[in-house]
KERO-36178 format. One line per 8 residues: number of its first residue (from 1); their letters; for each residue x, y, z of N, C-alpha, C, O. Coordinates in Angstrom, 2 decimals. Layout:
N
NUM = A = X Y Z X Y Z X Y Z X Y Z; ...;
This chain:
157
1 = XXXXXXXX = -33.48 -29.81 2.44 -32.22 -29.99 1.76 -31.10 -29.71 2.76 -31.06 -28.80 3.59; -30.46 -30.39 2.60 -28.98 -30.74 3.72 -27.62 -29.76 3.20 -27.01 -30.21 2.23; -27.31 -28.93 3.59 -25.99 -28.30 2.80 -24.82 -28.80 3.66 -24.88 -28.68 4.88; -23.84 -29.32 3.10 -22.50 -30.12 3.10 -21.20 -28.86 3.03 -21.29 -27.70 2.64; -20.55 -29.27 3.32 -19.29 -28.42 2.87 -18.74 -27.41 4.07 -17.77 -26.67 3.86; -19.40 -27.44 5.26 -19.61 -25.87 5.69 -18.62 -26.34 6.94 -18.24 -25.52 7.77; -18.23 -27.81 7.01 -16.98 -27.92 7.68 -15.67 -27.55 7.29 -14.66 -27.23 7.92; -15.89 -27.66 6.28 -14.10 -27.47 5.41 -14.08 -25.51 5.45 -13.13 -24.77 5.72;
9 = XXXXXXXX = -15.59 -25.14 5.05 -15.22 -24.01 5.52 -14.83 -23.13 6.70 -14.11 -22.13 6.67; -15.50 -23.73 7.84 -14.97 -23.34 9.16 -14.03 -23.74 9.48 -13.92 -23.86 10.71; -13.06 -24.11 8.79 -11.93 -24.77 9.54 -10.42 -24.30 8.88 -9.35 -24.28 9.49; -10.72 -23.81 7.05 -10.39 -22.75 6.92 -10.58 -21.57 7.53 -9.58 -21.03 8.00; -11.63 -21.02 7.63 -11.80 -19.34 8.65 -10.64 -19.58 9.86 -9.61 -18.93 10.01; -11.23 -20.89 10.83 -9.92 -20.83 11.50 -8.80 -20.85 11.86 -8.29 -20.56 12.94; -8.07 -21.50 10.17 -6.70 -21.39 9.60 -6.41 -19.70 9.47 -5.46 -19.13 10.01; -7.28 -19.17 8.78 -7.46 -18.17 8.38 -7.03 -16.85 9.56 -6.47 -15.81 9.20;
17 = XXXXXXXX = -7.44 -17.17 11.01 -7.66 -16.52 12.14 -6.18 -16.75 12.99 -5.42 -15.91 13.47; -6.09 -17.98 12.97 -4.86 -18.24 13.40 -4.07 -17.49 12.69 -3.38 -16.64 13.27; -4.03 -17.64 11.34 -2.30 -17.07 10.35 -2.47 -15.54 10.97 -1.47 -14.95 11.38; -3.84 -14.87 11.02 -3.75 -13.26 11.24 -3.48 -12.98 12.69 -3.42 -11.76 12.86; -3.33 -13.55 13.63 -3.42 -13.87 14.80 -1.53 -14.09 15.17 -0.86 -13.46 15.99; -1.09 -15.16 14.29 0.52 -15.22 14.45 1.24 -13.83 13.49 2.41 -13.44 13.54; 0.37 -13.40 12.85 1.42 -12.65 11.88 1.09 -11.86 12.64 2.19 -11.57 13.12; -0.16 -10.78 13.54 -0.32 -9.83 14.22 0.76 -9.38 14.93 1.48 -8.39 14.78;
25 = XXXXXXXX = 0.74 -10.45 15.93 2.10 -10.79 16.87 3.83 -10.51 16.35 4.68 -9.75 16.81; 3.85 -11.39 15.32 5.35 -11.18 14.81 5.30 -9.80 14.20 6.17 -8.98 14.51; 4.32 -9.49 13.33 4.75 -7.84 12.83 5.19 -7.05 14.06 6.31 -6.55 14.12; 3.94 -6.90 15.45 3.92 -5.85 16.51 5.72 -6.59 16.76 6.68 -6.00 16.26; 5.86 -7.48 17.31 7.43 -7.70 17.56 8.69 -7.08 16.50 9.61 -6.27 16.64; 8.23 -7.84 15.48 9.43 -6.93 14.37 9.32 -5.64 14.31 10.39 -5.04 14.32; 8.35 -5.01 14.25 8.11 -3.06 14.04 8.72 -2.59 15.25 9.59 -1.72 15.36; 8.31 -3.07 15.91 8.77 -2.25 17.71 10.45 -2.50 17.72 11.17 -1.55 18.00;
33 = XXXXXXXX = 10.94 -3.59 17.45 12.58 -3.55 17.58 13.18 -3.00 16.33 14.38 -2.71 16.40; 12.61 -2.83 15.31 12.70 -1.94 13.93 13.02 -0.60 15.02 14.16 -0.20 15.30; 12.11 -0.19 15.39 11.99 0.85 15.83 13.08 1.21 17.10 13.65 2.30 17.17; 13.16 0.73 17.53 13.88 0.52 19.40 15.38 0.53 18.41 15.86 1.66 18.55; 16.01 -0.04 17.76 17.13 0.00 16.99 17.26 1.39 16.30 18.28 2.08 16.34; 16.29 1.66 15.77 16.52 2.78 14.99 16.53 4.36 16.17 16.99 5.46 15.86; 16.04 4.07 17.18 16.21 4.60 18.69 17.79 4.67 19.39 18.33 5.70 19.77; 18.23 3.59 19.43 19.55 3.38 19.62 20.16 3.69 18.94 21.28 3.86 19.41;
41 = XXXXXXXX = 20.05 4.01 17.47 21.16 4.20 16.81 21.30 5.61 16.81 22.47 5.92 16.60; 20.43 6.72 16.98 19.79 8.06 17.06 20.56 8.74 18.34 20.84 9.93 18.46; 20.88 7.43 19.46 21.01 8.43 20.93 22.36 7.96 20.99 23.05 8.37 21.92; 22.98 6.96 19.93 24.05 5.88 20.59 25.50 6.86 19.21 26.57 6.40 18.82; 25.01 7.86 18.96 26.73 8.47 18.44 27.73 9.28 19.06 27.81 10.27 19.79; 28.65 8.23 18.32 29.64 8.68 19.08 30.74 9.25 18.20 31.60 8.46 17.82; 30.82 10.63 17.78 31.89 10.84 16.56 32.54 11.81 17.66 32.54 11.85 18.89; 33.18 12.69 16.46 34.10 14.07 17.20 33.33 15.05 18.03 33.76 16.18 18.26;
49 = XXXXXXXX = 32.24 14.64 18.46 31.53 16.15 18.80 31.46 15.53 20.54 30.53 14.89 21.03; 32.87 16.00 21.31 32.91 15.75 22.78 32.13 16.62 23.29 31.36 17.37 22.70; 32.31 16.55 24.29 31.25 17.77 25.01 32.58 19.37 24.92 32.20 20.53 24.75; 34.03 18.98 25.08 34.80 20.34 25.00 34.53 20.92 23.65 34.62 22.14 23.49; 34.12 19.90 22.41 34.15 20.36 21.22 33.19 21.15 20.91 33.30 22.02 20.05; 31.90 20.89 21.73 30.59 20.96 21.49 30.87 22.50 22.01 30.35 23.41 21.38; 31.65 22.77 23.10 31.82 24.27 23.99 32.16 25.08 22.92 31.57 26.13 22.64; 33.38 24.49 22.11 34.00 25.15 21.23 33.21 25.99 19.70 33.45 26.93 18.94;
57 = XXXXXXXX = 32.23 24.98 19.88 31.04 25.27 18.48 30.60 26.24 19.20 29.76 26.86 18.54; 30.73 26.67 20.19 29.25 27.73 20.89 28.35 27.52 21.29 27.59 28.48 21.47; 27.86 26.08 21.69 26.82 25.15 22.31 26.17 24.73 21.29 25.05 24.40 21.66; 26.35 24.52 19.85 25.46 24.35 18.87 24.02 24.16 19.54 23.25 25.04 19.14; 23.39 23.22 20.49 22.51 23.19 20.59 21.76 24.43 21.56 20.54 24.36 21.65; 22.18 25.11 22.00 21.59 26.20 22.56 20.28 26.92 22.07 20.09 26.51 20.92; 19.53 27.59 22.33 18.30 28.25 22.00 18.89 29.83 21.34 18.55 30.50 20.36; 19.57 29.93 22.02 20.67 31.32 22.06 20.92 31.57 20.48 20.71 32.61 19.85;
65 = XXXXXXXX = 21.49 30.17 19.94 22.00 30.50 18.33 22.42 29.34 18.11 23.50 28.76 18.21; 20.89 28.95 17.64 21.15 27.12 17.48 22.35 26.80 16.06 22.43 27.67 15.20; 22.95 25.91 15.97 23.59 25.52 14.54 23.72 24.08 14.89 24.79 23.54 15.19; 22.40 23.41 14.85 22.93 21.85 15.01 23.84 21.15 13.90 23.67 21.34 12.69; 24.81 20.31 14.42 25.79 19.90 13.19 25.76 18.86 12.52 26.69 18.47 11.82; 24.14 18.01 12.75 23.84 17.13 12.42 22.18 17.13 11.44 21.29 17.95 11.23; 22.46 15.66 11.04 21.53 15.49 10.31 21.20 13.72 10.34 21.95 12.89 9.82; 20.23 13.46 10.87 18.67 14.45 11.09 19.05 14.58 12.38 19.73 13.87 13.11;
73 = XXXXXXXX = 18.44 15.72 12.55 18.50 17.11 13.46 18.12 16.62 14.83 17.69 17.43 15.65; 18.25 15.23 15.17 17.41 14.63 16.91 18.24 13.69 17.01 17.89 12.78 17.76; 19.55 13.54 16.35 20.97 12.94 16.83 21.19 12.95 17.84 21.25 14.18 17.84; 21.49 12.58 19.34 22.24 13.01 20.32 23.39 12.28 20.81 23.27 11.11 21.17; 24.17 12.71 20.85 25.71 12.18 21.21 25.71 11.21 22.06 24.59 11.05 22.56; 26.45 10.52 22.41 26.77 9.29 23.68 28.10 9.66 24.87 29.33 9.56 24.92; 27.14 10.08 25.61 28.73 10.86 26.70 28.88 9.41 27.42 29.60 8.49 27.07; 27.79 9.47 28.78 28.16 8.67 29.84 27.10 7.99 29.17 26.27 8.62 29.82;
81 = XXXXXXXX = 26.27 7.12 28.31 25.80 6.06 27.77 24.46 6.02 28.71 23.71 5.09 28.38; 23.91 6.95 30.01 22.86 6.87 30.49 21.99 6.78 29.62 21.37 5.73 29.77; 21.48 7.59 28.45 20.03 7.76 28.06 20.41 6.62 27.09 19.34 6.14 26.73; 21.17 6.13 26.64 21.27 5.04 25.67 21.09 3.73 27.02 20.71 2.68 26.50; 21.17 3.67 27.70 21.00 2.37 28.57 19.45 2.83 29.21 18.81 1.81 29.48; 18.97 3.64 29.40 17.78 3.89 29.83 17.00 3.43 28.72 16.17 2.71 29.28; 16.69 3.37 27.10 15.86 3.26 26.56 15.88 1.51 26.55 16.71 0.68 26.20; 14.83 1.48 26.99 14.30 -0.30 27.38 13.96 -0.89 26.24 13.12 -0.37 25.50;
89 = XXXXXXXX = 14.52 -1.99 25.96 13.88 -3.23 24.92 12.21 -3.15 24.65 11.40 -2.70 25.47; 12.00 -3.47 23.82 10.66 -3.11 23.70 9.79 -4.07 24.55 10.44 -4.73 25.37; 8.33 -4.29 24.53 7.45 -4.44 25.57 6.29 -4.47 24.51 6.02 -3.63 23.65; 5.59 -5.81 24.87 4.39 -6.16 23.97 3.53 -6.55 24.99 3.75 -7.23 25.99; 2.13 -5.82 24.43 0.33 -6.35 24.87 -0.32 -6.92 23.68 -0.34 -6.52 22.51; -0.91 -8.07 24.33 -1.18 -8.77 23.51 -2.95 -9.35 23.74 -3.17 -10.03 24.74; -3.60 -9.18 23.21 -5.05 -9.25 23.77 -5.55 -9.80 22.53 -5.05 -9.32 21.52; -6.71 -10.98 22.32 -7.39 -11.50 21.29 -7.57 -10.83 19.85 -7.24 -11.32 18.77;
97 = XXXXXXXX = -8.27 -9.40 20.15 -8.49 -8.06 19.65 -7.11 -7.02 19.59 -7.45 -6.08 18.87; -6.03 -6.85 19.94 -5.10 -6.39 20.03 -4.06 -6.17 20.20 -3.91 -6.16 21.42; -3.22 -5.98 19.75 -1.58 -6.15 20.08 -0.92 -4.47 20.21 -1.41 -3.43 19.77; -0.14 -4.59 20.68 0.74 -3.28 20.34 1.78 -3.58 21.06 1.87 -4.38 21.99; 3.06 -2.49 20.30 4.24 -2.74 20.82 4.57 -1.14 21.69 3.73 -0.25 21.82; 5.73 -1.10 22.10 5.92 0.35 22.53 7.42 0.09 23.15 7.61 -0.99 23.71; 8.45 1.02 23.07 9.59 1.32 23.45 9.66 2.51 24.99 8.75 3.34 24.99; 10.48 2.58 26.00 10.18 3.14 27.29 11.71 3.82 27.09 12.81 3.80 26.54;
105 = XXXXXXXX = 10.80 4.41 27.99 12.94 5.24 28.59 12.19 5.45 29.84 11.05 5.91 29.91; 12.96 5.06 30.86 13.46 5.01 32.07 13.49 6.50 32.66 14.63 6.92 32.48; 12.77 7.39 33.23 13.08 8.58 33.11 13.67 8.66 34.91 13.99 9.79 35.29; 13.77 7.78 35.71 14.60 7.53 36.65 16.13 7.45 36.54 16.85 8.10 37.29; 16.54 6.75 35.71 17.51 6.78 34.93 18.37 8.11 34.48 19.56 8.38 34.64; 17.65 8.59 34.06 17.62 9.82 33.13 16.73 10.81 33.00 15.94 10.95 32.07; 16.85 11.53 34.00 16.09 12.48 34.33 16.15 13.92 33.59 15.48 14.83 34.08; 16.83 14.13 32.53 17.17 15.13 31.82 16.58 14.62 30.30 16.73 15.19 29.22;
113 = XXXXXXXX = 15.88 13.40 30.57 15.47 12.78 28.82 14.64 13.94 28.29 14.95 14.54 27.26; 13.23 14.34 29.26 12.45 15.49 28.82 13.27 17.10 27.66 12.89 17.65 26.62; 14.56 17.30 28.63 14.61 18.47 28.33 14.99 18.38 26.83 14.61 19.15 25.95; 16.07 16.95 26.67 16.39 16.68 25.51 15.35 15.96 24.33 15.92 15.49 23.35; 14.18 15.89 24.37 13.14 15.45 23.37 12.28 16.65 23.67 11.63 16.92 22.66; 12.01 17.48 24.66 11.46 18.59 24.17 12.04 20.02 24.45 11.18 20.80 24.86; 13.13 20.49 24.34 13.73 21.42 24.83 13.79 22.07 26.28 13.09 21.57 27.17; 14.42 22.93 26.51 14.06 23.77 27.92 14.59 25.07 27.66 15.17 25.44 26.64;
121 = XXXXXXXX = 14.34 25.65 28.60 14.58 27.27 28.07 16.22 27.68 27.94 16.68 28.82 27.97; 16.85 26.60 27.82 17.91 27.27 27.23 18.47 26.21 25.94 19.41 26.61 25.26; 17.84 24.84 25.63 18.33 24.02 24.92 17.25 23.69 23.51 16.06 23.79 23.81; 17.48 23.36 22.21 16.61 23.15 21.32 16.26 21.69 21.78 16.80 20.94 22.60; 15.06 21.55 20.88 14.62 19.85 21.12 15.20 18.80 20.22 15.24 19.20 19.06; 15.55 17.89 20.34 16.06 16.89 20.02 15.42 15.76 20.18 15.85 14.87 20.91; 13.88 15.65 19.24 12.95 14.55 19.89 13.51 13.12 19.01 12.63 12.64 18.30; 14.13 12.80 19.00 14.79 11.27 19.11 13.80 10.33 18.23 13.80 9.93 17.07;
129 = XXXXXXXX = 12.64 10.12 19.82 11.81 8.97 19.54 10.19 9.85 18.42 9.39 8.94 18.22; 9.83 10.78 17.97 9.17 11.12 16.86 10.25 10.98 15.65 9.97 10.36 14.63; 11.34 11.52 15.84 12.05 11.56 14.58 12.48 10.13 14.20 12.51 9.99 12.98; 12.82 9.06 14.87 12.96 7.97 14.74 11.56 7.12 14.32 11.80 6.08 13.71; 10.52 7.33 14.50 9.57 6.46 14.29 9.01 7.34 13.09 7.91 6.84 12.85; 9.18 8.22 12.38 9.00 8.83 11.31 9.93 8.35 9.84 9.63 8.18 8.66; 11.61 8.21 10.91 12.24 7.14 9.97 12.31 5.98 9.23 12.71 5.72 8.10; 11.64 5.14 10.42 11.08 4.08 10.26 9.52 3.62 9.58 9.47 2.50 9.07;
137 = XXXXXXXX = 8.62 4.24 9.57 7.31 4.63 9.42 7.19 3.42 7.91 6.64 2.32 7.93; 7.88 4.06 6.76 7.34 3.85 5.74 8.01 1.73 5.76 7.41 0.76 5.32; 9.16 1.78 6.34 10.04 0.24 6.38 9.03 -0.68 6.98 8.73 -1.81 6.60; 8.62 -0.07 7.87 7.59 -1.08 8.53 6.40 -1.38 7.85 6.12 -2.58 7.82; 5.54 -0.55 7.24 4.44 -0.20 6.39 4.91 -1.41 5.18 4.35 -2.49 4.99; 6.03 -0.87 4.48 6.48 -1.89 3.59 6.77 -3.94 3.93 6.51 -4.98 3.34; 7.33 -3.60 5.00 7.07 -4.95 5.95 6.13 -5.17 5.71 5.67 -5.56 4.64; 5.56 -4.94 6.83 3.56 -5.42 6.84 2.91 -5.81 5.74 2.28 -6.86 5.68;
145 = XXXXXXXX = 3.04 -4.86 4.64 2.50 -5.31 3.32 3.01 -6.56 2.90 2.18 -7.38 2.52; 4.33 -6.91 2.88 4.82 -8.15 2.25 4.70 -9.38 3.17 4.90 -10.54 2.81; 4.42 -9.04 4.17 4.37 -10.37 5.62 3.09 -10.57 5.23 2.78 -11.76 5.12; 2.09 -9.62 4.93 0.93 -9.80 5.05 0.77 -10.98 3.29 0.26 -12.09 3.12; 1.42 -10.12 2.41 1.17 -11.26 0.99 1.66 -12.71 1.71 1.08 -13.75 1.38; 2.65 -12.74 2.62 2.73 -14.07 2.66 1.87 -15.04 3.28 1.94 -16.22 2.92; 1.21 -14.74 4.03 0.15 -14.91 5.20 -1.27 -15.38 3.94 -2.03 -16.35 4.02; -1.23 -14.26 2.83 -2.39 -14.82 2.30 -2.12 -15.83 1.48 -2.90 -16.77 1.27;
153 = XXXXX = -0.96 -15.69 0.94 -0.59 -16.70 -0.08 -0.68 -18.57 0.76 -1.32 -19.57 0.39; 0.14 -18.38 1.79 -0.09 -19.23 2.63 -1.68 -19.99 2.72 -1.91 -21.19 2.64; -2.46 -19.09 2.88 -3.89 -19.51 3.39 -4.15 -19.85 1.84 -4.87 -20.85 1.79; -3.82 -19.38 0.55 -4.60 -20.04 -0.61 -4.01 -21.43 -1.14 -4.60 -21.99 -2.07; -3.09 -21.88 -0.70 -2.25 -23.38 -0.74 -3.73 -24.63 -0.04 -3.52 -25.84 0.09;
């Protein structure tokens, strides 16, 4: 006995492979600049808190007698715009089996990024890029889920 049909099915699977294959790609792209934005927006303020003002608070960020004046608490101001020009556009690997995205900072650039994402013995930490991708966490999650309904809906047409 001859079984029929098993072209239309392989050819779906490979519709099938492809759609998970392009959506892989565009999610890792959309999440990572989700993210890289929500990065920039974290290192890139610029309100009343100059650096004379900041003297005037008592170093708010000091170890000494922290009172950070912000919220969430891994804000960091924009003086000379270094660590905001150091954090690089994002950067994708892309392999049959795998994708991932990832955001860089330049620590040539900005050689003081360490002390400010993990403290130093006289400054609190201000980790930026955990507190930012914690922000983001659930937006992307929510993404994915709905890119992903479309992807299947797509394949049942």
């Amino acid at each position: 006995m001859k079984i029929t049909g098993l072209e239309n099915i392989e050819s779906r699977i490979l519709k099938a492979k492809e759609a998970m294959y392009k959506w892989k790609d565009e999610f890792i792209e959309k999440s990572t600049t989700t993210l890289y934005e929500k990065i920039q927006e974290r290192v890139g303020v610029q309100d009343i808190h100059t650096p004379a003002i900041l003297e005037e608070m008592g170093h708010p960020y000091a170890k000494r007698d922290p009172r950070n004046p912000h919220f969430p608490p891994y804000i960091v101001h924009r003086q000379s715009g270094d660590l905001f020009r150091a954090i690089k556009r994002p950067k994708y690997k892309q392999t049959e089996t795998k994708s991932e995205g990832y955001v860089e900072i330049d620590e040539g650039e900005v050689d003081y990024v360490r002390d400010v994402l993990f403290g130093n013995s006289v400054m609190i930490s201000r980790n930026f890029m955990t507190g930012s991708l914690e922000e983001v966490k659930s937006q992307v999650i929510d993404d994915a889920k709905e890119s992903l309904k479309g992807v299947i809906r797509g394949l049942q047409r």
